[in-house]
Every structure is written in structure tokens, then in C-alpha cells.
C-alpha positions in Angstrom: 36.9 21.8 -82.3 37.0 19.2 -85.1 39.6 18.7 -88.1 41.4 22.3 -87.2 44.5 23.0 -89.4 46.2 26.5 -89.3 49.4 27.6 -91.1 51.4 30.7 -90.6 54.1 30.7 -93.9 56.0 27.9 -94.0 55.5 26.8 -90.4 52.2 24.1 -89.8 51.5 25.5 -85.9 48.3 22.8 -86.1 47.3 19.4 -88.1 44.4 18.2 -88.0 43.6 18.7 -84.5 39.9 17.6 -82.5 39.6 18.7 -79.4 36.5 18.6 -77.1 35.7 20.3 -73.5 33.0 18.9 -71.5 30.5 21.5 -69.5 31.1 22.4 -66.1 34.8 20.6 -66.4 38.6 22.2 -66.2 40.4 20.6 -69.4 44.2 21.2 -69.4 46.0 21.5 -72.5 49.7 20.6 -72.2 52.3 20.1 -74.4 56.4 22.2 -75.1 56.2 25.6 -76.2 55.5 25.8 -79.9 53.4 22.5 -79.6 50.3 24.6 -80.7 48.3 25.6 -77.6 48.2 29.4 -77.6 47.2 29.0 -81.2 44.3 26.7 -81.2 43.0 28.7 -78.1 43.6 32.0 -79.6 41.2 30.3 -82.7 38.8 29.9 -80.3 38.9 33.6 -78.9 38.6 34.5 -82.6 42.2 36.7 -82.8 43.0 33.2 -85.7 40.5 31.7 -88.3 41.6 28.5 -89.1 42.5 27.0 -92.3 40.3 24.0 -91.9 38.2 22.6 -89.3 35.1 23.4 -87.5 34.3 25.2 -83.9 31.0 24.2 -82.2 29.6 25.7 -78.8 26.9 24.2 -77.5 26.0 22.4 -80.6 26.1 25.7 -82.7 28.4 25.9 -85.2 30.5 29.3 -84.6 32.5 30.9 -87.1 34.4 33.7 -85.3 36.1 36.4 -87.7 37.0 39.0 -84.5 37.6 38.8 -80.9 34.5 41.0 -80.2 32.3 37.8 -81.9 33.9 35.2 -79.8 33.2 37.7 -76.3 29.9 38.2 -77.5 29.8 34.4 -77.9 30.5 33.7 -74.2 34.4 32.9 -74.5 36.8 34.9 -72.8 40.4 34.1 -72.9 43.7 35.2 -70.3 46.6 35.6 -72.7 49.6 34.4 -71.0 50.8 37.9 -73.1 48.9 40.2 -70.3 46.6 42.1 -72.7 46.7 45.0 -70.5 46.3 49.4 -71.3 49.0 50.1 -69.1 48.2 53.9 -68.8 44.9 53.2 -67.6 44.0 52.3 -64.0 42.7 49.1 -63.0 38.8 49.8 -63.0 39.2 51.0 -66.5 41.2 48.2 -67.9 38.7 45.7 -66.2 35.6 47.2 -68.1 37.9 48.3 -70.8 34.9 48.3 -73.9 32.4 48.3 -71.6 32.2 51.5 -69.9 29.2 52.2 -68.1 27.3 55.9 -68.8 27.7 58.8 -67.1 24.7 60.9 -66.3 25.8 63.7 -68.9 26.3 62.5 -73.2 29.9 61.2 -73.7 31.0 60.8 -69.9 31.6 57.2 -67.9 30.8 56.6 -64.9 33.8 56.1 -62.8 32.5 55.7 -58.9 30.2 52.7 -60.5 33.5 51.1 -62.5 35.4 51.4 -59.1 32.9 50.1 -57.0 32.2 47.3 -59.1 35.8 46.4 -59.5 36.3 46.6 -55.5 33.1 44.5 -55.2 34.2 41.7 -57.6 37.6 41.8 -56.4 36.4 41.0 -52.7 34.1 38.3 -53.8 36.8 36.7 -55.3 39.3 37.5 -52.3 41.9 39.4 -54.6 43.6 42.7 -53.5 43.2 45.6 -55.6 43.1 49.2 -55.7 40.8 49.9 -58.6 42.7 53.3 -58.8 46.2 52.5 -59.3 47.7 52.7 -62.5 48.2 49.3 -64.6 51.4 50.8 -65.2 53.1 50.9 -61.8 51.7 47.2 -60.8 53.4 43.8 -60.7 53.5 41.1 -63.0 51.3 39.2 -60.3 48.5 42.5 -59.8 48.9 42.6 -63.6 47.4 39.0 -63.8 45.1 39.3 -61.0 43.5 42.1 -63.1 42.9 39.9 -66.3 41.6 37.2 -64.3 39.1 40.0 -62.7 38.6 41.1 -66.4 37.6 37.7 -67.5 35.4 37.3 -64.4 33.4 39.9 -65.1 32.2 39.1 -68.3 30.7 36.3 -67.0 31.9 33.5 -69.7 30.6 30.3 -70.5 33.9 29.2 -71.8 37.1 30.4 -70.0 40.5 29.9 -71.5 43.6 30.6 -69.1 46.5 30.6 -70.5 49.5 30.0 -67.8 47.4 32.3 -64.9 49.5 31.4 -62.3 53.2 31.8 -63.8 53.6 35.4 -62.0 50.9 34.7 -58.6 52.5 33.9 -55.3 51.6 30.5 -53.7 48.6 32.4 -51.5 47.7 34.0 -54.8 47.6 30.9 -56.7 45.4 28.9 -54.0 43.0 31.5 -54.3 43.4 31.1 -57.7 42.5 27.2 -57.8 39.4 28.1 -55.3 37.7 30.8 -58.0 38.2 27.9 -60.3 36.4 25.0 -59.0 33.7 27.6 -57.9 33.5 28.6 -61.2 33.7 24.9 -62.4 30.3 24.3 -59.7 28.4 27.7 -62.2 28.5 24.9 -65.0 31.6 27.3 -66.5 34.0 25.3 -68.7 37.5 26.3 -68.4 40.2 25.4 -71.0 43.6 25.7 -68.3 46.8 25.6 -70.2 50.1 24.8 -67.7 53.7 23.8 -68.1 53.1 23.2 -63.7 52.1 19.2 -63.8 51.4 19.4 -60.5 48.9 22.0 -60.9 47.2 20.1 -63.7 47.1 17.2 -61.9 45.5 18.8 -58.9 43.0 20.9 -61.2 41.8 19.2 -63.6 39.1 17.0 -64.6 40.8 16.1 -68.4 44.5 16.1 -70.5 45.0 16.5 -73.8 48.5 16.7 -75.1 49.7 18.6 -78.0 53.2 17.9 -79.8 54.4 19.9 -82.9 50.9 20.9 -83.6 49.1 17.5 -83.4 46.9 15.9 -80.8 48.7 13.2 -79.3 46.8 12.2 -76.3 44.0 12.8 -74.5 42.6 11.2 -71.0 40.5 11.3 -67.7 43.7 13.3 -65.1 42.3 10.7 -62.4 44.0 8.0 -64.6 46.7 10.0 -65.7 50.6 10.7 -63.6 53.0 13.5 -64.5 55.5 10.8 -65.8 52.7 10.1 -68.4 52.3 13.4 -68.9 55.8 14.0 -69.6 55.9 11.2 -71.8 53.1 11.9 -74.1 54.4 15.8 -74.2 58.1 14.9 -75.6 57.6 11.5 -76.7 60.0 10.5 -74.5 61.0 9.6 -71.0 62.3 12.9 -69.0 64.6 11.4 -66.9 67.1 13.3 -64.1 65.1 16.7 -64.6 67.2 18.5 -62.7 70.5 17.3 -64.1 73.3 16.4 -61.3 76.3 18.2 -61.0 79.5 18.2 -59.3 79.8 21.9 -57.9 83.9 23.1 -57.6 83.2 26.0 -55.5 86.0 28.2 -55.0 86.7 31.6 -53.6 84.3 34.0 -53.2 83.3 36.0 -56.3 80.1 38.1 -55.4 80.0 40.2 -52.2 77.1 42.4 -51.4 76.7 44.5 -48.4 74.0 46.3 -46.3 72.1 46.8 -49.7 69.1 49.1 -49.4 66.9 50.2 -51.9 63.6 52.7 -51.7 61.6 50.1 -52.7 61.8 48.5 -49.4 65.1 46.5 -49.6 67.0 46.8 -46.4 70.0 45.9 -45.6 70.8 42.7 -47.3 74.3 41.1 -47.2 75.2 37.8 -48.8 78.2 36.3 -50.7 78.6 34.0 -53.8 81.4 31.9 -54.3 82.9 30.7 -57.9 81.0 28.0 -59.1 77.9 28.7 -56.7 74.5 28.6 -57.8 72.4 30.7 -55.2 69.0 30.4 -55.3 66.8 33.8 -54.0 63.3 32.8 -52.2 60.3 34.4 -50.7 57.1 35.9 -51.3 55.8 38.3 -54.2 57.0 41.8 -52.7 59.7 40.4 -50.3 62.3 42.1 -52.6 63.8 39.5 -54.4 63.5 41.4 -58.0 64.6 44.8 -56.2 67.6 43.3 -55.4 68.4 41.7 -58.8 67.4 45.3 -60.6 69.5 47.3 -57.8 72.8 45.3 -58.5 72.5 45.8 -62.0 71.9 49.5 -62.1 68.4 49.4 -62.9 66.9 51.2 -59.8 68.9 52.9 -58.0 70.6 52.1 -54.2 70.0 54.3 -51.1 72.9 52.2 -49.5 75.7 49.3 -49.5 78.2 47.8 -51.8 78.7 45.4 -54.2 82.3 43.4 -54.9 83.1 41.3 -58.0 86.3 39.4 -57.1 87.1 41.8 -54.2 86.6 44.7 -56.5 84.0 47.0 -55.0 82.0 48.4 -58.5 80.1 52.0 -58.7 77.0 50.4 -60.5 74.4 53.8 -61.9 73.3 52.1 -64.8 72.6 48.7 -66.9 75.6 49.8 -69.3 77.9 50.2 -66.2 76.8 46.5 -64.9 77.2 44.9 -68.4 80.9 46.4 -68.6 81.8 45.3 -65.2 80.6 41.4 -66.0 77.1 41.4 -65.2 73.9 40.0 -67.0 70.0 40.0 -66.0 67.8 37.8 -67.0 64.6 39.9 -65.8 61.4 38.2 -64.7 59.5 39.6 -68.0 61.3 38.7 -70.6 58.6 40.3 -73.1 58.2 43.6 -71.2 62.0 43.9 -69.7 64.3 42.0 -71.6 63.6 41.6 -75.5 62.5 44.1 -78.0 60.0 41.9 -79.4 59.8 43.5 -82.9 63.4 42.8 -83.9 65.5 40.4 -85.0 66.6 37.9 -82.8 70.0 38.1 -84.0 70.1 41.9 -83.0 68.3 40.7 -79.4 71.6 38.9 -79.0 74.7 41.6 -79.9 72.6 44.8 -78.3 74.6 45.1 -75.1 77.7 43.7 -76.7 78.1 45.8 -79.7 81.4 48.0 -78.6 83.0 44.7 -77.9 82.5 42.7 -81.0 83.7 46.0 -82.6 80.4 47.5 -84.3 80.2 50.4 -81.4 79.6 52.7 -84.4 79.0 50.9 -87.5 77.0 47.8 -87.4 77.4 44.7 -90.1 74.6 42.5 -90.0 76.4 39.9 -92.2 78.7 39.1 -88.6 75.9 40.0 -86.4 73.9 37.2 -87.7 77.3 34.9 -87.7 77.6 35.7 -84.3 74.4 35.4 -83.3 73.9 31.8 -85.3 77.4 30.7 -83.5 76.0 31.4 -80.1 72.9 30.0 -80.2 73.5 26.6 -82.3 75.1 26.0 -78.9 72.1 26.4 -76.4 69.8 25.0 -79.0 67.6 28.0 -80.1 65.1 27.2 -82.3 64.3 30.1 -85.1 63.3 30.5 -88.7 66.3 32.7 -89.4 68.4 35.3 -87.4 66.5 37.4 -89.0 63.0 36.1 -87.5 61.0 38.8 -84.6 61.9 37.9 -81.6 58.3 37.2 -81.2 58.0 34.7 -82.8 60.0 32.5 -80.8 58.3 30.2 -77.9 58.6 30.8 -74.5 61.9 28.9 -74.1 63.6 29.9 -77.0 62.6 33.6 -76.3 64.2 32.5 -72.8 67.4 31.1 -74.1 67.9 33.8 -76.7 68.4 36.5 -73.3 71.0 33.9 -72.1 72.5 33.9 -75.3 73.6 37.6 -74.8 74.7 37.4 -71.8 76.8 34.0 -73.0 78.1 36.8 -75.8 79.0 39.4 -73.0 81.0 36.9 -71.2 78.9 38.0 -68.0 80.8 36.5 -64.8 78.1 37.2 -62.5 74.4 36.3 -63.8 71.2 36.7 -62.3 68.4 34.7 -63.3 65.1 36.0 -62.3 62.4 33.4 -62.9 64.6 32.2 -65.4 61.4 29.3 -66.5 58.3 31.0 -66.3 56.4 30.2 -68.6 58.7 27.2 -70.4 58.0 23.9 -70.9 59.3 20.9 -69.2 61.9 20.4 -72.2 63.4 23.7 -72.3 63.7 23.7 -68.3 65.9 20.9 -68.2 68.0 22.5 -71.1 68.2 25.8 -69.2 69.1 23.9 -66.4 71.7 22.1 -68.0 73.2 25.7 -69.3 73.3 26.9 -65.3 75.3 23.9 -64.6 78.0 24.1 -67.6 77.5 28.1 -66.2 78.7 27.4 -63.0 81.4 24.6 -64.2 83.0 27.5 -65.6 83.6 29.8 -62.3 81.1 32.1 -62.5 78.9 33.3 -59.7 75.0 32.7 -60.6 72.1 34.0 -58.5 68.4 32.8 -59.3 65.6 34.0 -57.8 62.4 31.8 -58.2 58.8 31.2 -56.9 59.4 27.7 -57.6 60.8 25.6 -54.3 61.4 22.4 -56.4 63.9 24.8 -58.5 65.3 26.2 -56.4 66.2 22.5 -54.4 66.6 21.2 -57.7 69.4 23.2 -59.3 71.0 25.2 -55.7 73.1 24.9 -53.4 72.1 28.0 -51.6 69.1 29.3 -50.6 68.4 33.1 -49.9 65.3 33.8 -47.8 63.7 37.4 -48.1 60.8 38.5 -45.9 59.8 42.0 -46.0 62.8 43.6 -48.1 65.2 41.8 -45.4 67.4 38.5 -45.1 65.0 35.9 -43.0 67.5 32.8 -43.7 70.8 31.7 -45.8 70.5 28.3 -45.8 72.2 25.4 -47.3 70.4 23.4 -50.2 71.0 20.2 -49.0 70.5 20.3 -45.0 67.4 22.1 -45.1 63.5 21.6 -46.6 60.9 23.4 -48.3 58.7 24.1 -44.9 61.9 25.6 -43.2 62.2 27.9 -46.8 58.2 28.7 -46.4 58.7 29.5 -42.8 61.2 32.0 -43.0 59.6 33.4 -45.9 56.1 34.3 -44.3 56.4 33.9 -40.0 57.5 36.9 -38.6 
């Protein structure tokens, strides 16, 4: 990519930018969300044609007006925004396009598109059932089918774009071992990552973007996270996880024998004022049944929860939000925002009977409100007015907090609460969970990251198999004590 330059309105998302990928290498882009990445990749896959600038592959000078052109040109690209039919099983989505013939005019063959699908999904050692519905997977199956999809097409060039933010730790070694095989095949793969430490053990080159720019670009054997970091925010990171000085109190949060029919079973724990409780353990073990049982999402088959020794009849979302309870869920684009509206209206939906426009809504003091809140977590928008789309990661991120800021939540639950953000917008989210709990409320987060969850804790929660394996505290005990409870029976 030489020279590229790409507007949308007022807003320059690249300048200028050259960027080059090497056969048979992994090439990490990095840089905050909104630095440019997803854009000069999705110019690549052909969903953007750029305002200026050339694209080369292989010496031939590509001009891509469609996605189908850059496909049929050997790229393939893994949005980070799962591109998935969601009503369609697996085996369809993954030759989604492609269908193979039946024997009779007009019909697809579906024993070959399963078979095929179980095949590749073995060779690549991923579970699957090629017949369940997209709809009722995870967020990890959900990736582990676009990373099938992808494979199949057999790519020269493949772009991922954050594949790992929803895979467990077994999924994401896997993960790293299809890569550097497909590294070996002479495949080059554009890997985009806010996890350094993946980066670093992945790939063979850096290049940073910052506000749309190339800043840096560099060999990763001669290149540290701290230089990473550096280059990303033009500017030394230091105390990532920012320290605190945790007044815990009396205890706020009491859950008992909770049981769910998703597999949760009997799970008792307690958080005290001021206590940031992390949640660990593997994809399935529970840990977002929980979160989505307490707040009325799914329902219970047994126990209790207590807010300051009240014990709470919780059906419903609405009847968790009015007894002082917010969710951040793990999917903040399928769960937690409507993406098509204004940010401003993202902010006041579950609080509009108690700012007083339960029945007639002014959007001159929503957006008031709205701009109030957020000026102090540091959102970053065109105007209250602006999609909620077209926020980055982190600001889409801090934009749910915002709400539950507004509702004056006393106990929050943060599920993943930085997939997907950038080193930048971690430390500011961080930085929120601390003033949070400096405040007396009782704050749960449930993470697949173990530095997190040592970084910010000062409990940790182990789940194996829908059950408690461990309440441990932060600071007398490690990560491999955390990993051992989590997966040894």
C-alpha cells in the first residue's frame, strides 16, 4: 500500500499512509482504537476505495471496487465485527457464496458442506458442530467459524482483525499454531492486536498507526512492548494498572447457592463496599451465566441475591436496573448498544423514568445529559448526535459505563470490560473502576485476561464447570494457582 489517504466527512481516518507485508511473514498492525487500522485493512478487502494511494499484490496493481474482487483476488479478511448469518448453521455460513450443487437444479449439497466443514475443522483442531445454529453459539465458536471461513478460501493474503479477543487460552494456542503453519504455506498474514504480548510472540514485523498516520515500522525481534507502547501513544505508559488504596467496608453483594440451567451450580460469594472482584476461568465455566442471571437476563433455577442485606426478586433487566444494578456485557455491539442510534440516546435508555422523560422525551437535555456524563470519562464523539457506531472500541466501551454512571448503579458487573480496546483506553477504564470502587460500590469483573484480573483485583473468583473451584485473595496467590483451579479437576 503506497501514499493511501481516506476521508469519511470531516474526519481524516488515514494520511498518507505506505505500508508493505513481506510473503510468507505475520505483520502486526498496532496502534489505539481510531488510529486507522480496521480502515486501511478494510481498503484492502475492498468494503473502502481510497481517496489516494495505490494497492499492489504481487507486483500487480489492484484496484478493488467490492469485497467479491478482493476474495477473488486471494485476500480474505476476519472482521473483529463477526460477519456472521446468524440464522444459518455453521456449514452454511462457512461456504456462505459458495454453495456446492446438489444433484437436482437449484438444490445445495448439504452432507458435502458438513463434511467438509467437520474435515477442516479437525485438521485445524477446532470443535464444531457444522449443524448448530450460528445463532445459539458463543462469541468464541462464533470466531472460530470466521477463522474456518477464512481458511477455507484458501487466501494468499489473510487479514485478522483481533481473532483472539473472545478464544480461551487453549483456543488461542491453537490459534497461534494454524498461524505459523499457515505462515510455513508462504500465506502472508496482516495480524491486528491491542495483546503486545501476542504480537511480540507472533510476529515477524510492527508497524504502528497513530491518528491515521504511519509512525513506525520495525523487525518485532528488535522491538519491546515498552516501544511499542511508546510509538502507539507517543508517550510513555507508565503504572498501567493505576494503584489504589481500597477502603473496603461492609459487605454489599451477597449471592447464594445460585443455579442457573445453563449449567451454573451452586455458586455463593460475597462483595464488600469498595471491593473489586475479579471472576476467572475457562470459556463455558459460567462466568457470563452468572453475570446475565443476577441481572435478570436468564432466568435462575435457584438461590438469592442481597444488595446491602436486602434480598432482591430479580425477573428482568428493568427489575436489576431499579434495584442498582448495571451490566456491562461481553458484546458490547450485539448485547449492549443499539448501534444505529445516537450515542446520546445509548446513554439515558435505561434511565429515562428517572431523569423525568418516562413519557415524553426532550432531546435538547438528553444530549445535555449525555454531554455532562461523558466529558467526565473522556468519550470521544463527533456530536451526541453521532451512531453509536461510529465510536472506537473504547469509546463504544466507555459510552456503556457512561449509563450505568447515569443510573447511579451500586453494584456493576463488568464482563470483559477491554476486549477489544487499546492500551490507552484500558488504563482510562481502569482508572474509572478505581474512582468506582473509591466510591463504595461493589464491582464484579469477569475477564479472560489474568494480568487484569491481578492488575486491577483484589479478589479472584475461580469457576470450573458452572461451580466455585477457588476464592482467592489477589495478592497471596499467582496466575498458575488461578489456571489450576480453573482446568484440574
Amino acid at each position: 500500500m503506497n501514499g493511501i489517504s481516506k476521508r469519511f466527512g470531516p474526519v481524516q481516518a488515514l494520511t498518507d499512509v505506505t505500508f508493505n507485508v513481506r510473503k510468507g511473514t505475520v505483520h502486526a498492525l498496532v496502534g489505539e482504537n481510531g488510529a486507522g487500522k480496521s480502515t486501511l485493512m478494510k481498503i484492502v478487502a475492498g468494503v473502502h476505495k481510497p481517496d489516494g494511494g495505490t494497492l499492489e499484490i504481487s507486483g500487480d496493481l489492484k484496484e478493488f471496487t467490492s469485497p467479491k474482487e478482493s476474495l477473488d483476488a486471494g485476500v480474505s479478511m476476519i472482521y473483529q465485527e463477526l460477519a456472521l448469518a446468524e440464522d444459518l448453521t455453521v456449514a452454511e455460513n462457512i461456504f456462505l457464496g459458495e454453495e456446492p450443487a446438489g444433484l437436482l437444479p437449484f438444490m445445495v449439497d448439504h452432507a458435502r458442506m458438513r463434511s467438509e466443514t467437520r474435515a477442516l475443522a479437525k485438521t485445524y483442531s477446532f470443535d464444531v458442530d457444522p449443524d448448530a445454529l450460528v445463532a445459539n453459539l458463543s462469541v468464541g465458536d462464533c470466531q472460530i467459524v470466521e477463522i474456518l471461513k477464512a481458511l477455507r478460501r484458501k487466501a494468499s493474503i489473510l487479514v485478522m482483525d483481533e481473532p483472539t479477543s473472545s478464544l480461551s487460552e487453549a483456543e488461542v494456542n491453537r490459534l497461534f499454531d494454524v498461524v505459523r503453519r499457515l505462515r510455513e504455506t508462504g500465506i502472508s498474514i496482516v495480524y491486528i492486536s491491542h495483546r503486545l504480548e501476542e504480537v511480540m510472540a507472533l510476529a515477524d514485523d510492527v508497524s504502528v498507526l497513530r491518528d491515521g498516520k504511519l509512525v513506525h515500522s520495525e523487525p518485532a525481534a528488535t522491538l519491546d512492548i515498552s516501544k511499542i507502547v511508546r510509538h502507539m501513544v507517543g508517550r510513555e505508559l507508565t503504572d498501567f494498572f493505576p494503584a489504589r488504596d481500597s477502603k473496603i467496608g461492609d459487605v454489599r453483594v451477597a449471592v447464594e447457592n445460585l443455579s442457573t440451567a445453563t449449567g451454573v451450580s451452586g455458586v455463593s460469594f460475597k462483595i464488600r463496599r469498595g471491593e473489586v472482584v475479579g471472576m476467572a476461568g475457562l470459556i463455558g465455566a459460567g462466568r457470563t451465566e452468572i453475570a446475565s442471571a443476577l441481572f435478570g437476563a436468564i432466568p435462575k433455577t435457584g438461590g438469592t441475591l442481597r444488595i446491602d442485606n436486602r434480598e432482591l426478586n430479580i425477573n428482568s433487566p428493568a427489575d436489576a436496573i431499579r434495584n442498582g444494578i448495571g451490566y456491562l456485557t461481553e458484546d458490547r455491539k450485539r448485547t449492549g448498544l443499539c448501534l444505529e442510534l445516537a450515542c446520546s440516546w445509548n446513554v439515558t435508555l435505561p434511565n429515562l423514568d428517572t431523569i423525568g422523560m418516562k413519557y415524553v422525551i426532550s432531546p435538547r437535555r438528553e444530549e445535555e445529559i449525555a454531554t455532562s456524563l461523558t466529558s467526565r470519562i473522556n468519550i470521544k464523539w463527533a456530536s451526541p448526535q453521532a451512531a453509536a457506531d461510529s465510536l472506537s472500541g473504547g469509546n463504544q466501551q466507555k459510552l456503556v459505563i457512561a449509563r450505568w454512571l447515569l443510573a447511579g448503579s451500586e453494584f456493576i458487573i463488568f464482563d470483559e470490560p477491554t476486549r477489544g480496546v487499546d492500551v490507552g483506553a484500558k488504563k482510562e477504564i481502569y482508572t474509572l473502576l478505581n474512582s468506582l470502587a473509591a466510591q463504595g460500590k461493589a464491582i464484579l469483573i469477569i475477564s479472560s485476561e489474568l494480568p487484569e484480573l491481578f492488575g486491577v483485583t483484589d479478589r479472584i473468583l475461580v469457576l470450573r464447570r458452572g461451580k466455585l473451584a477457588g476464592d482467592l485473595n489477589t495478592r497471596e496467590t499467582t496466575p498458575d494457582e488461578v489456571m489450576h483451579l480453573a482446568a484440574v479437576e
